[in-house]
Structure formats: C-alpha cells, structure tokens
N, C-alpha and C positions, 0 to 999 in steps of 0.2 A: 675660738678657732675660725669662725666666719670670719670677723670684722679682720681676720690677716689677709683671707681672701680676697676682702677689699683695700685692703693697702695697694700703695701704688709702686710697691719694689715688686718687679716684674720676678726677680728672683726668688723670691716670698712663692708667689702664686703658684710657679713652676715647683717649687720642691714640695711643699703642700699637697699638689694636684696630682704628682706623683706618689706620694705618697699614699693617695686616697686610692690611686689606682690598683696599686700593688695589692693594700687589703681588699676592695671590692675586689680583684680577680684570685684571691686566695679563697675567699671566702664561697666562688662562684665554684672554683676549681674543689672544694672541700664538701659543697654541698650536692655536689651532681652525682649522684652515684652513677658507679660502674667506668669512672673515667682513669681510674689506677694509681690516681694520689693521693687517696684517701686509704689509712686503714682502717676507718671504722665497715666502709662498705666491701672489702675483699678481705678472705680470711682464709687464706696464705694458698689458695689456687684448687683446693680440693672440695671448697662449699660448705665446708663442717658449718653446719645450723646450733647442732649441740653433740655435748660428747658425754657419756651416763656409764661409769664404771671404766671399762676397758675398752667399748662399741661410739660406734660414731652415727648422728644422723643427717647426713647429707642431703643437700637439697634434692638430687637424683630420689634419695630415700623416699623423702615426701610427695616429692612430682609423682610416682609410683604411686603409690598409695591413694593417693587423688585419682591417676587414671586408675585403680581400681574400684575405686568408689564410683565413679563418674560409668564405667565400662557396665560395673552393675546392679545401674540402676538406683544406687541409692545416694546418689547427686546429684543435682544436675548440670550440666558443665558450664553454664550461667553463673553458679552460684558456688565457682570452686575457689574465684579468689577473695571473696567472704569465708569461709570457713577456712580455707589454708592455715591460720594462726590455730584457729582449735586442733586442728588436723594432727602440727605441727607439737603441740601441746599434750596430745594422745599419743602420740609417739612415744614423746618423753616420757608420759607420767609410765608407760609400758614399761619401757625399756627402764626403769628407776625402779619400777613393780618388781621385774624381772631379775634385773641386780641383787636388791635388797631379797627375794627368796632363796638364790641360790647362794649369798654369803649365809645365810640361815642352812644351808645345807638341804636345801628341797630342788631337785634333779627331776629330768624327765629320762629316761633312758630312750636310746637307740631305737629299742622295742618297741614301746612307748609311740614314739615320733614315726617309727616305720607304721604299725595301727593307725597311728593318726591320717598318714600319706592313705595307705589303702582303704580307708574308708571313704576319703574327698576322691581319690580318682582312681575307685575299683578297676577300673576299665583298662588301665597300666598293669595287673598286677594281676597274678596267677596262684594258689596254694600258697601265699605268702611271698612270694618271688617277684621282684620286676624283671618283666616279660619285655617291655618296651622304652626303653631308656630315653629315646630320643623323640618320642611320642609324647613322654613326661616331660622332656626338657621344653617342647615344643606349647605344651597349655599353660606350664609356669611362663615363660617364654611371653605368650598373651597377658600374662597379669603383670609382667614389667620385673621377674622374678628369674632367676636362672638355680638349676637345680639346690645348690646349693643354700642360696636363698630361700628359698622354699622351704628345704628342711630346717633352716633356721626360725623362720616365719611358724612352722608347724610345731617347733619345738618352745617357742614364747606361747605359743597361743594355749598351747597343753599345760605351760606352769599358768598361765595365768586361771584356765580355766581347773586346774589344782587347787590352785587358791580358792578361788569364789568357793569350789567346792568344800572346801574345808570352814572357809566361814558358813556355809548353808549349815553345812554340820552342828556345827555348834551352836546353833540357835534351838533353845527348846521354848516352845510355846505349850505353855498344860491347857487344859480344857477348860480349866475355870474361867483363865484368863481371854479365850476365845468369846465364851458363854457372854463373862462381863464386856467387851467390845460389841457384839450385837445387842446387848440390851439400851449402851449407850448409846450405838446410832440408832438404834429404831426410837428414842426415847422424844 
C-alpha cells in the first residue's frame, strides 16, 4: 500500500490519502469518549453502569456512595477514583445478594426497615412515630439519598445483614475442634 503512495498518478495518492483520512478520523471520533458517536461510551442517556434483577445502578448511584464513603471518613477523596471499580463492583455483588434472597423468598418487612430508620436516626422519631419528616429528608439529603432512597438503602442493608446472620447461625464449632486449633498454634 506504501509503494502506491509513491506512485506518481497523482490520483493514486489523493484517493489513498483520503482514504487513510476517513479511518484515522473514525477511529479518533470512536475512541474519545463522551463525544456521542460512539455507543460503547453512552448508554442510552440515563448512565445505567449495571442493571441486577429489576433495579439499576447508575452512575449518580455510585458517585453517591463515594461521597458517602469520602464524607465519612472512610476514603479519602484522593483515592476515590482508584477504588471506584471496587465500589462499583460492591454495588453489584449487593444488589445480586439482594435479588437472589428475595426470589428465595427472604423479605424485610416495613416494621423491620422502620426499626432499622429509628435506630440510625432516633432523633427523627418519637414512641415509634416520625416526628420530623423533613429533618429526615434533610440528613438522608446530606448522604446523597432522598427519603425514599434511604428506606430502600435500609431495607438491602437489613436482608443483607439477614443473611450473614443466618450463615453465622449455622456454623457450629464443638470444643473439641476449638481445643485441637490452639494446640496446633501453640505447637
């Protein structure tokens, strides 16, 4: 293909060179994300990252998540877009956790999820009752979460922590088997 380059029909050169143009600016226009001709990098205007049963998790979803990670303390905002992919991955493996227990038929009730709200933010919450609606909306609000959300966040978090509890459950460890483990570390 070079040595046509160097031919001396001018009209060689020219359609060739054109040619080369078109794919170098396809290829420039395909590889730049965010430029809207590409759809590997726009996925169809709403951000969907992943989508696990019937729920979606949007870029919003995880930016959230990060500034709550980051807001408390236990990120640092240096280092959110190194973990992002994990973040992003915790998400899912949840929200697939979460899926896969409630087609098993393992629920949190209402009850449940309202216990869960009044213990993280007593201070909303009167003999069982919210007192302050908009004081609630207001500290979810801070975490990037709006009421609603909230109770959804509180009601994955109670099957998830369902679960663990139920595998803690069923681990029995006998004495013997305790007995034989200290004698082989101290051995």
């Amino acid at each position: 293909m070079f040595n046509l380059f160097r031919s001396g029909a001018k009209f060689t050169k020219y359609m060739l060179g054109g040619l080369l143009l078109i794919v170098a600016a396809s290829m420039v226009t395909y590889l730049i994300p965010n430029t809207g001709l590409t759809t590997a990098t726009s996925t169809g205007g709403d951000n969907v990252l992943a989508e696990v049963g019937n729920s979606t998790i949007t870029v919003d979803d995880a930016k959230a998540a990060a500034d709550r990670l980051v807001q408390g303390g236990q990120l640092p905002k240096d280092a959110v877009e190194v973990y992002l992919p994990q973040l992003v991955d915790q998400l899912v493996q949840d929200r697939a956790a979460t899926y896969a227990f409630e087609k098993l038929g393992l629920k949190v009730t209402d009850e449940e999820v309202l216990t869960g709200l009044m213990s993280v933010y007593p201070q909303f919450f009167k003999d069982g009752k919210l007192v302050a609606p908009d004081q609630l909306e207001a500290a979810l609000g801070q975490q990037g979460l709006t009421l609603a959300g909230g109770v959804d966040s509180m009601r994955q978090q109670l099957l998830l922590r369902k679960v663990q509890n139920m595998a803690v459950a069923s681990v029995v460890v006998t004495q013997a088997e305790v007995d034989q483990a200290v004698i082989k570390k101290h051995q």
